[in-house]
RODRENNU-327355 format. One line per field, with one value per residue (C-alpha): residue number from 1; residue in three letters; x, y, z. Coordinates in Angstrom, 3 decimals, padded with zeros to 6 digits. Example, Ala and Ser with C-alpha at 12.3 -4.5 7.8 and 13.67 -1.06 7.14 Angstrom:
BEGIN
resi: (1,2)
resn: (ALA,SER)
xx: (012.300,013.670)
yy: (-004.500,-001.060)
zz: (007.800,007.140)
This chain:
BEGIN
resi: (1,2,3,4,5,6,7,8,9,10,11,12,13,14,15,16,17,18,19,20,21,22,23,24,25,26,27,28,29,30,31,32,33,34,35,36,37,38,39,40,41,42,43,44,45,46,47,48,49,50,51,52,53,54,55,56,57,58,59,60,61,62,63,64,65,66,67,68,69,70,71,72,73,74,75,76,77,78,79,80,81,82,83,84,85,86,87,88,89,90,91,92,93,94,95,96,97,98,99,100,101,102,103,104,105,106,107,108,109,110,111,112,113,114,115,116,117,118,119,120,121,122,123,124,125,126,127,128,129,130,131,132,133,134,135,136,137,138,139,140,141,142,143,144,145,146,147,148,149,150,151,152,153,154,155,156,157,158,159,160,161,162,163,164,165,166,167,168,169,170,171,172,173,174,175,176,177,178,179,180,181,182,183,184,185,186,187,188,189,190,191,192,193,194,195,196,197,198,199,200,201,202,203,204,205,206,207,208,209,210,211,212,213,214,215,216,217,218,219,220,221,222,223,224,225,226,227,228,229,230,231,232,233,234,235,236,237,238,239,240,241,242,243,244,245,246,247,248,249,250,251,252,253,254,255,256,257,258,259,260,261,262,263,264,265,266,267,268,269,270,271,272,273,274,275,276,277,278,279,280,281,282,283,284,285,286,287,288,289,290,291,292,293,294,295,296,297,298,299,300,301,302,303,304,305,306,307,308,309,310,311,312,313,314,315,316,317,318,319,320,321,322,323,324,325,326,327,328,329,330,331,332,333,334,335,336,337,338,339,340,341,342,343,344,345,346,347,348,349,350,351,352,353,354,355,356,357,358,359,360,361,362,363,364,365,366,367,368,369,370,371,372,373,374,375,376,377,378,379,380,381,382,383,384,385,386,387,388,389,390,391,392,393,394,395,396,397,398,399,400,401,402,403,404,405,406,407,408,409,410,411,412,413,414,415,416,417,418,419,420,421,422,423,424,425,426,427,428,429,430,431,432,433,434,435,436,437,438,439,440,441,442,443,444,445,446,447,448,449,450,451,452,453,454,455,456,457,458,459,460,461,462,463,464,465,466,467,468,469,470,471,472,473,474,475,476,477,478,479,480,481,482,483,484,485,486,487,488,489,490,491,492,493,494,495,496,497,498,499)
resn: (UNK,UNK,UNK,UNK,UNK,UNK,UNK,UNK,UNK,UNK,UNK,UNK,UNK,UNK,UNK,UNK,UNK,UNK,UNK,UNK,UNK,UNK,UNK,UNK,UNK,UNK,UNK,UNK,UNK,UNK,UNK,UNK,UNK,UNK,UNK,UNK,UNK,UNK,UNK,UNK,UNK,UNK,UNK,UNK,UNK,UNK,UNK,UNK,UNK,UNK,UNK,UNK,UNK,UNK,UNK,UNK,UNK,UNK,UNK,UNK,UNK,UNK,UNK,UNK,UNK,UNK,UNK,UNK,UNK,UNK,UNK,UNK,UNK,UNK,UNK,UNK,UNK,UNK,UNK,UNK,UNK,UNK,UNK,UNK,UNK,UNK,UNK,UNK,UNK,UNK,UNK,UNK,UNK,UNK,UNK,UNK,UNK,UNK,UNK,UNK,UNK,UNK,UNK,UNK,UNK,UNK,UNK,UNK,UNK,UNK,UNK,UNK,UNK,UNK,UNK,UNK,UNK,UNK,UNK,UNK,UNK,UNK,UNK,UNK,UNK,UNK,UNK,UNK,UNK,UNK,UNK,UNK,UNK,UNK,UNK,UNK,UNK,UNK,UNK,UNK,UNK,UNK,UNK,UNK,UNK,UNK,UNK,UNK,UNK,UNK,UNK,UNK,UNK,UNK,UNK,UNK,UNK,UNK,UNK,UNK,UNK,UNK,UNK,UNK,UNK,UNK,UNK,UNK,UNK,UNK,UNK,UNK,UNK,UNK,UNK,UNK,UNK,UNK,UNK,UNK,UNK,UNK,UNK,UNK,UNK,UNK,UNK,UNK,UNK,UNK,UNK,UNK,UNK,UNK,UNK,UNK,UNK,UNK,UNK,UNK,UNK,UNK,UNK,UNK,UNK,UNK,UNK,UNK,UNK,UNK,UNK,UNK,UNK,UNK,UNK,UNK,UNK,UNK,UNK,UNK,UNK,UNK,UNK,UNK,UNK,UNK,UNK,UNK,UNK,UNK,UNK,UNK,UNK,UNK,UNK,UNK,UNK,UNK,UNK,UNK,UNK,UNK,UNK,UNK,UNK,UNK,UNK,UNK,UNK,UNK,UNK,UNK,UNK,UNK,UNK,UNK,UNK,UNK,UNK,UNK,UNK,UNK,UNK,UNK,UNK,UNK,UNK,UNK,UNK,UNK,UNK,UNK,UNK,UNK,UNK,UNK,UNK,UNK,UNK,UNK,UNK,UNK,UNK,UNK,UNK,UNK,UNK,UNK,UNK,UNK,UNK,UNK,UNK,UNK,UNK,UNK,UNK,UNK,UNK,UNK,UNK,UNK,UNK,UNK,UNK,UNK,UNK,UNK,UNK,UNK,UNK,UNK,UNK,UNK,UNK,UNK,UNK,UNK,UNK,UNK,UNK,UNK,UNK,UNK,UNK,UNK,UNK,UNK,UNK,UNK,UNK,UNK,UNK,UNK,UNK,UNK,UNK,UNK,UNK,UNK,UNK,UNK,UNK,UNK,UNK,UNK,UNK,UNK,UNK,UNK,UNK,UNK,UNK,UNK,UNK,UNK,UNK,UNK,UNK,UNK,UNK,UNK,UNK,UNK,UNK,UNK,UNK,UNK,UNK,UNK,UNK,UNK,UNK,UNK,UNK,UNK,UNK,UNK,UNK,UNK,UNK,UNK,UNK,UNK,UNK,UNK,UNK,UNK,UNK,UNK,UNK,UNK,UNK,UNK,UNK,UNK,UNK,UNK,UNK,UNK,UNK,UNK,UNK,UNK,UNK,UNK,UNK,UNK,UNK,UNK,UNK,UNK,UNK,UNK,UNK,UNK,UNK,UNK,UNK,UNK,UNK,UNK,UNK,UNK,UNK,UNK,UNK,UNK,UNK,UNK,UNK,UNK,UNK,UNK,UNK,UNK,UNK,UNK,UNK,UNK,UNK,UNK,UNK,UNK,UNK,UNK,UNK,UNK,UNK,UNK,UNK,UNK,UNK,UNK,UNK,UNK,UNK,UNK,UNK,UNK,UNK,UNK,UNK,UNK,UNK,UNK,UNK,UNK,UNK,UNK,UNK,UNK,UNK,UNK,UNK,UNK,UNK,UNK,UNK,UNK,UNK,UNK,UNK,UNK,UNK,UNK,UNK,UNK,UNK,UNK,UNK,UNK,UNK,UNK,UNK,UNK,UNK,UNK,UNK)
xx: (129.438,129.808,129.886,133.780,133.856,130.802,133.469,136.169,134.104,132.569,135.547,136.789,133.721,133.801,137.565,136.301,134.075,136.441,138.690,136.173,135.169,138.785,139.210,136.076,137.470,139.907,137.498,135.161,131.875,129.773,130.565,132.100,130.649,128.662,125.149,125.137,128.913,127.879,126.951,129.868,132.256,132.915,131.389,127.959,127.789,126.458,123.702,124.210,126.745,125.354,127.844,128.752,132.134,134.465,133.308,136.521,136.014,132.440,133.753,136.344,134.106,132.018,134.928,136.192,133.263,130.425,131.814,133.036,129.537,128.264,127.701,129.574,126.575,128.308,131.184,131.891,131.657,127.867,125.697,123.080,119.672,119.329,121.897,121.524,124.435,124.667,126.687,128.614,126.130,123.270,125.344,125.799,122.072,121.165,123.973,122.273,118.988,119.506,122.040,120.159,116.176,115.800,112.042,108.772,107.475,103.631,102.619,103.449,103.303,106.049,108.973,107.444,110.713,110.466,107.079,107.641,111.026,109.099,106.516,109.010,111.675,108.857,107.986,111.059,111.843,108.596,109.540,112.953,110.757,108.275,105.766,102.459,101.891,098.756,101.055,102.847,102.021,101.844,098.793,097.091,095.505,097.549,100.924,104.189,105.429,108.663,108.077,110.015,110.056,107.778,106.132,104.528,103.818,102.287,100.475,099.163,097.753,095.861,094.505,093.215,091.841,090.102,088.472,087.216,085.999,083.823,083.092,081.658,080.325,078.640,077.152,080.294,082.040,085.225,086.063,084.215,087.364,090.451,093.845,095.936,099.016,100.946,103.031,106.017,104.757,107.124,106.165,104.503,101.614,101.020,101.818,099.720,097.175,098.583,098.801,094.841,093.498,092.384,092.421,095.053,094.591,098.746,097.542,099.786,102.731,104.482,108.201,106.700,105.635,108.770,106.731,105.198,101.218,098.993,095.750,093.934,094.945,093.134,090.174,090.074,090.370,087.866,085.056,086.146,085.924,082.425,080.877,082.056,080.896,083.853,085.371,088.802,089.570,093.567,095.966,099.788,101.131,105.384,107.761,110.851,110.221,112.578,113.253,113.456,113.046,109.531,107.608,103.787,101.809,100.490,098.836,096.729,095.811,094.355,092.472,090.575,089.628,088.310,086.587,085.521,083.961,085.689,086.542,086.947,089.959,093.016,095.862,099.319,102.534,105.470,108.235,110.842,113.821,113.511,111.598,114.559,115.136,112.650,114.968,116.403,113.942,115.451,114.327,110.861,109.160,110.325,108.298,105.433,105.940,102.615,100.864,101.666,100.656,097.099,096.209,097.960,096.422,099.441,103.277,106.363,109.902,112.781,115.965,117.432,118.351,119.518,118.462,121.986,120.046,121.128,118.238,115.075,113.744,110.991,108.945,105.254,103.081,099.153,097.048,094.319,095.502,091.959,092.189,094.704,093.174,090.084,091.370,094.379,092.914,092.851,093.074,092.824,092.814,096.596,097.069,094.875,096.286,095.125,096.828,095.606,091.941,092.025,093.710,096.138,098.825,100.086,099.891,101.865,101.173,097.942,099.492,101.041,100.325,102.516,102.488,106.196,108.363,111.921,113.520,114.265,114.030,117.194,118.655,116.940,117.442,121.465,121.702,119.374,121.198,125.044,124.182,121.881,119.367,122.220,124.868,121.736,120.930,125.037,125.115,121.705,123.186,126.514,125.369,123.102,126.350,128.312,125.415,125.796,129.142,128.143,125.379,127.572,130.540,127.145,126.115,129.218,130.108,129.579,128.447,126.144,122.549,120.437,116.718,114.955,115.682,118.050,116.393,117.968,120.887,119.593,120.377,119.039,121.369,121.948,124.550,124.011,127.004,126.999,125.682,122.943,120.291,121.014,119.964,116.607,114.638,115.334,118.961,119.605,118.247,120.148,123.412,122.254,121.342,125.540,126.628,125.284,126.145,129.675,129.304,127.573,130.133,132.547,133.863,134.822,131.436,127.501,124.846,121.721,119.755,116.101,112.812,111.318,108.043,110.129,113.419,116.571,118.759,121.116,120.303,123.631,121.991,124.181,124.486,126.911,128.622,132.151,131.394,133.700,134.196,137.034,134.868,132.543,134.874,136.505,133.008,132.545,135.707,134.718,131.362,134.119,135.985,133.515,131.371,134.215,134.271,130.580,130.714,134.051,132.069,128.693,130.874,132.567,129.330,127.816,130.222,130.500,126.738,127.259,129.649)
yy: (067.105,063.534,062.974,063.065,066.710,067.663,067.091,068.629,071.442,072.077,071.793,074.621,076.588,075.815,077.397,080.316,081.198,080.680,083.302,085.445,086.083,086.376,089.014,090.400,092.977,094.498,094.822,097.400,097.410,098.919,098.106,100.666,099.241,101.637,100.220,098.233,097.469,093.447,093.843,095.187,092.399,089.610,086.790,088.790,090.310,087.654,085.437,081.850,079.520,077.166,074.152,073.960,075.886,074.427,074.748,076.177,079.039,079.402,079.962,082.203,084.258,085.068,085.512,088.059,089.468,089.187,089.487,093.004,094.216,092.679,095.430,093.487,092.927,090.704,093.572,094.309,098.317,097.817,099.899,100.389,099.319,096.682,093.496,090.264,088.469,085.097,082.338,079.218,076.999,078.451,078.091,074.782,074.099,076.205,073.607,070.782,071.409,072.250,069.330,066.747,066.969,069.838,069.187,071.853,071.144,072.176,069.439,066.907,064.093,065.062,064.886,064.735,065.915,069.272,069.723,067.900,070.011,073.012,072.729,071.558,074.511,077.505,076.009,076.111,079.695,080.936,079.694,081.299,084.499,083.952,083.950,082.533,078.518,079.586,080.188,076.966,074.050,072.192,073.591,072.538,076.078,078.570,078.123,079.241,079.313,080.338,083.008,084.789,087.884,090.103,091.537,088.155,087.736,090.942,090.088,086.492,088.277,091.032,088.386,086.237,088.918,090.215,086.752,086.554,090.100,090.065,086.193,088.119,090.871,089.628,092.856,094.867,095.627,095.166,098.986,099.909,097.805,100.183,098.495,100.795,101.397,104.354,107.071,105.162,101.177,099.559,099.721,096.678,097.556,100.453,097.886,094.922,097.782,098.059,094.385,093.680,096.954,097.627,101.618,101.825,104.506,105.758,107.081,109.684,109.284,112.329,112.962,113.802,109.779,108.534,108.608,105.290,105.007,105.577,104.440,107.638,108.084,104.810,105.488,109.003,107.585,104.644,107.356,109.388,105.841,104.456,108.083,107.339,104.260,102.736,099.513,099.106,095.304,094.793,097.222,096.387,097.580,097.723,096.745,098.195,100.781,100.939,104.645,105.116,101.725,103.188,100.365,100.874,101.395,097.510,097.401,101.101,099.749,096.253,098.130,100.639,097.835,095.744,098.961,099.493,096.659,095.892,091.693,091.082,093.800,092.013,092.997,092.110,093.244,093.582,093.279,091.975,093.472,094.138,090.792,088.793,091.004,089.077,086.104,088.523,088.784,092.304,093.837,092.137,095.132,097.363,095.490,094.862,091.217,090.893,092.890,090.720,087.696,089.310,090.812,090.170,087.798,087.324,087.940,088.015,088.878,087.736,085.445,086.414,090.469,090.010,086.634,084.896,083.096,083.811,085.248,084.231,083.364,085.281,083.704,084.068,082.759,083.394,082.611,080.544,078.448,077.811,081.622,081.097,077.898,079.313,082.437,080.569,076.642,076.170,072.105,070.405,066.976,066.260,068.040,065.583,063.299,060.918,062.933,066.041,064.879,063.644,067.296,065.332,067.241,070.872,071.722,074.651,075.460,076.701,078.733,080.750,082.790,080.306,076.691,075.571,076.419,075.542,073.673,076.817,075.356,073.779,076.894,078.090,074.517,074.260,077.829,077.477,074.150,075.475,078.754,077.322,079.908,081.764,081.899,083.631,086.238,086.666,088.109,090.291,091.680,092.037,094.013,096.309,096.811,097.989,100.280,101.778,102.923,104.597,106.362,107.497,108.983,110.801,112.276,113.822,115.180,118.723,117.873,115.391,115.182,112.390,112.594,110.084,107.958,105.016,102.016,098.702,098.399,101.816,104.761,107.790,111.008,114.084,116.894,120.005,121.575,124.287,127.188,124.937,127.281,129.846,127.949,126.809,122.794,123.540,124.769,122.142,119.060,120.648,120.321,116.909,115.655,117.034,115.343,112.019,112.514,112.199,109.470,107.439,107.943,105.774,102.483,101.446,102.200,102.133,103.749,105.079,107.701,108.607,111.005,111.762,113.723,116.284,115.977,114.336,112.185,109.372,105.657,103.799,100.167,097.556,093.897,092.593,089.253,090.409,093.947,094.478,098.279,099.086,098.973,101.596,103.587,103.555,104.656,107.628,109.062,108.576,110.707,113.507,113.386,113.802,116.086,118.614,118.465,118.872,122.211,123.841,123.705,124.797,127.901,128.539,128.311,130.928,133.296,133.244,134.309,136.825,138.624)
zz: (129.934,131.757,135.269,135.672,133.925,135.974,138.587,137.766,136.786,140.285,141.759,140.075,140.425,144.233,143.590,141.876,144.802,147.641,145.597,145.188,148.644,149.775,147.686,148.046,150.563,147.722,145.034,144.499,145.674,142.877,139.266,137.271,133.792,131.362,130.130,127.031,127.594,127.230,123.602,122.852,123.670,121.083,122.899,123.072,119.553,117.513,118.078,120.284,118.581,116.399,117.787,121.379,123.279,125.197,128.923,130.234,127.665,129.100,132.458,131.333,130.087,133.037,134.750,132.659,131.460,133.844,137.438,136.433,135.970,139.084,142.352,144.985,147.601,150.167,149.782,154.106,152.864,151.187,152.674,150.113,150.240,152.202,152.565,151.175,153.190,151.651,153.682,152.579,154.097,151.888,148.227,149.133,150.261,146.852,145.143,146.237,145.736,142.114,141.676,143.629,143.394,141.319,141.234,140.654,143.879,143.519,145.074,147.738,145.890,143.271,146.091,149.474,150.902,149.595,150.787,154.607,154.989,154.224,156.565,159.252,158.493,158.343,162.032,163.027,161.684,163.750,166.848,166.152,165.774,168.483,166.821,168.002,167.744,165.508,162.626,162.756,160.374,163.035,164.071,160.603,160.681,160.018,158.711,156.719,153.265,151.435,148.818,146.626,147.989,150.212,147.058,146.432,149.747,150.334,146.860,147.886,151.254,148.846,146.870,149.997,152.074,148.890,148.587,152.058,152.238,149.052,150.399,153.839,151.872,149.006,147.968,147.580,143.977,142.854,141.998,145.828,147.519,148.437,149.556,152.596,152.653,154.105,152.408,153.953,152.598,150.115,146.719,146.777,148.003,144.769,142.696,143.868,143.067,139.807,138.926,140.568,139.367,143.043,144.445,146.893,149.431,151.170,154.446,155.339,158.332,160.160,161.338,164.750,165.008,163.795,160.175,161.655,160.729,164.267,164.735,164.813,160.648,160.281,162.188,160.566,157.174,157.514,158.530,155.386,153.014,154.500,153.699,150.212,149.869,149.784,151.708,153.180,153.132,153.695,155.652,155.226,158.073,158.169,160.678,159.414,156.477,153.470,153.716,157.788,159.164,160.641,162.851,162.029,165.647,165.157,168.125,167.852,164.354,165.786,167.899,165.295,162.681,166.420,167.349,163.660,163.494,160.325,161.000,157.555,157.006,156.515,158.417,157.044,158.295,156.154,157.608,155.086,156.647,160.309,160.984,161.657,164.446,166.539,166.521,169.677,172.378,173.581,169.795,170.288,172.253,169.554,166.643,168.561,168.435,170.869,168.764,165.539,167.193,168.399,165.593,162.342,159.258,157.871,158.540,155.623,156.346,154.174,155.361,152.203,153.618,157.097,157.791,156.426,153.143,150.381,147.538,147.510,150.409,151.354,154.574,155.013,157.729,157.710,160.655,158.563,155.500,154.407,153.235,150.745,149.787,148.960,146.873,145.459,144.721,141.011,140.859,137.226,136.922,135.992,139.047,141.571,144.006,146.758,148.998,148.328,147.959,151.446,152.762,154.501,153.359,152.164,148.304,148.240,145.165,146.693,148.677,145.697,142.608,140.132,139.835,139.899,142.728,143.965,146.820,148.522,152.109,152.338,152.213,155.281,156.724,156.386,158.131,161.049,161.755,160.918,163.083,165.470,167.739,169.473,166.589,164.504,167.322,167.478,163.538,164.619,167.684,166.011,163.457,165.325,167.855,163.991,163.041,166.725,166.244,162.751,164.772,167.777,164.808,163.317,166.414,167.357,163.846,162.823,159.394,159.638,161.533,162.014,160.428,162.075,165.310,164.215,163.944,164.257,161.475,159.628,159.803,157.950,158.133,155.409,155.357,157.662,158.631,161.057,158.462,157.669,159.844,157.169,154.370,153.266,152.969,148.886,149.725,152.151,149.359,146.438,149.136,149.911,146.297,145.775,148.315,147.352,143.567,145.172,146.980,144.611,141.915,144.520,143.952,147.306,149.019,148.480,150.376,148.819,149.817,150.280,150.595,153.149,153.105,151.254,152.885,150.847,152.808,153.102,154.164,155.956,156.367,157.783,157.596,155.351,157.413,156.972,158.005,160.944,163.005,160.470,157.798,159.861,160.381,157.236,156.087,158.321,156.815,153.262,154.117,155.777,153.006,150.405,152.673,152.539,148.701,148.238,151.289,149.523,145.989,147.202,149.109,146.034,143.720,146.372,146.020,142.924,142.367,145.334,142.547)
């Protein structure tokens, strides 16, 4: 391909995606393939070809064959997991970063502009947050980094606090450290376990606290470890739980490992989805923003769910750089530079697990500029105002009963119609697991449901861009709809073993 098909080329593929998302509200949302369907098709069947296709044939293909088995995430009626809404100013910045400077970006001195802008941007993104000046880059201290997710963020932090606590502790054995977590954390923090071979310790949360972790579980479960000889060196602590959106008590938890005395205990707070949130001052008290910024090591939340970025951009800040340095500085010679032995500027590859990276600032870049401070807040408070009106058509519905308090954009609900005091936790998550076999056999929506501590439920989580009070609504009716279903066949299925 030359230069002049390159254009015409991206022109059309520009074309392709501005038809896409103007359709996007008429197609389904999940994808109604069957595995191994790709196989199957003639362009998949044999091996690659041995002489090279015409390029329009290429793009025919994916058209034809691989946007049908794609789930729809930007869809306005996703409500599944949590959203990834991607913007037109972050495909382009993703367009020309790969088209222009498409470079590994370990160090500085391989494009200094990849490096500088992502130093400058994370700073920017913190302030956005309000977070304290101690995690800026500015303050050649602490500092931020893009990741690729919270699961490598939550991985580097492991890997750095269990450097400096074995550094402080030279005495204590690998197999004596224990990682916490909670029976709510992400499942990043089992398998950080998993990957370092480190015991991992889920202290246990209650529906009566909002299953948020309080400091009294942490105090009573560092007694229990120290009798047993073991040592406690990282807590991740969550602002914004995957099943419940659950804010961990941040502050009660700073003050057991102070109290403790346990210095060298890492504290980390995940919160990959809610911490966008802070961009809004009025959500601040709700994740404990003061508490982050007193006591927290380190601090990841992702642009690419609510933040507006599209995938992967995964922010971390950490209060001292020199941590991750130390655990994370592997420095051969084809990797020196004048630069970097004078420390006069960032290596991020330090600052990582891997060596290469991508220009994944620009992203960030192009949509704190196009958006600006307020036009960010807007899509937070926007959204929030959306899940609102779910919550208020839940609450004043027959069927349906909330499980936990609401929290932000998510909203955690299950089936319990007015006969639901005869029927039993099993009964009532037999009904539930029913109901949601419905649902997610739908095209046209997506929600996903959950556990929690023994009770099956649904998870509504909103934040797709183009998600508008229609869509809401349209959403509540679906549930009705296919809530009556699931009630006349479990009434029918009842009698029927009656006789």
């Amino acid at each position: 391909m030359d230069i002049e098909q390159f254009r015409h080329a991206g022109y059309q593929a520009i074309d392709h995606i501005c038809d896409y998302y103007l359709s996007l509200n008429d197609k389904s949302v999940a994808s109604q393939v069957e595995p191994g369907y790709l196989r199957k098709l003639s362009p998949f069947i044999a091996a690659a070809p041995q002489d090279g296709e015409d390029f329009k044939q290429i793009v025919d293909d994916y058209q034809k064959f691989i946007i049908p088995g794609l789930m729809n995430w930007q869809h306005p009626s996703f409500f599944a997991y949590f959203p990834t809404p991607s913007t037109f100013e972050s495909i382009l910045a993703g367009l020309y970063a790969n088209g222009i400077g498409p470079n590994p970006c370990f160090n500085w001195s391989v494009s200094p502009a990849c490096t500088e802008l992502e130093a400058v941007v994370m700073d920017w993104a913190a302030q956005l947050l309000g977070l304290d000046k101690a995690f800026y880059n500015s303050s050649e201290v602490g500092g931020g980094v893009i990741q690729t997710g919270a699961s490598d963020g939550a991985l580097v932090a492991i890997v750095a606090a269990r450097s400096r606590y074995m550094s402080l502790n030279p005495g204590v054995l690998t197999e004596q450290l224990v990682l916490y977590t909670t029976t709510q954390t992400h499942s990043l923090g089992t398998k950080a376990g998993l990957v370092l071979g480190l015991n991992v310790r889920a202290l246990q949360v209650t529906s009566e606290d909002n299953y948020a972790l309080r400091g009294e579980t942490l105090q009573r479960a560092l007694a229990e470890d120290a009798l047993a000889g073991l040592h406690p060196f990282i807590l991740i602590a969550t602002v914004g739980t995957t099943s419940s959106g659950a804010v961990d008590r941040i502050g009660e938890l700073g003050e057991i490992r102070k109290a403790a005395k346990q210095p060298s205990m890492w504290l980390h707070i995940d919160a990959a989805w809610a911490g966008v949130a802070l961009a809004c001052p009025e959500y601040r008290d709700l994740c404990y923003l003061d508490d982050i910024n007193k006591y927290a090591d380190s601090f990841c939340t992702n642009f690419h769910k609510w933040g507006l970025v599209s995938i992967d951009c995964s922010a971390m800040w950490v209060r001292d750089r020199k941590r991750l340095t130390d655990a994370l500085d592997v420095t051969p010679e084809f990797l020196r530079s004048k630069h970097g032995d004078e420390g006069t500027v960032i290596d991020y590859r330090n600052w990582q697990l891997g060596l290469g990276r991508r220009f994944r600032s620009p992203k960030l870049w192009f949509v704190l500029r196009s958006y600006g401070v307020e036009g960010f807040r807007r899509h937070i408070r926007e959204t929030v105002k959306r899940s609102d009106t779910f919550v208020s058509l839940i609450r004043e519905s027959a069927q349906f009963k909330l499980v936990t308090a609401p929290s932000l954009t998510l909203s955690v609900f299950r089936l319990e119609p007015p006969t639901s005091e005869e029927l039993s936790l099993a009964q009532l998550n037999k009904l539930n697991r029913a109901f949601y076999a419905r649902l997610s056999a739908r095209p046209d929506i997506a929600l996903t449901r959950t556990d929690l501590i023994g009770t099956i439920c649904m998870r509504m989580a909103v934040g797709a861009e183009r998600t508008t009070d229609a869509h809401i609504k349209r959403a509540f009716d679906v549930l009705c709809e296919e809530a009556d279903v699931t009630l006349k066949v479990w009434e029918k299925d009842a009698d029927e073993q009656k006789v």
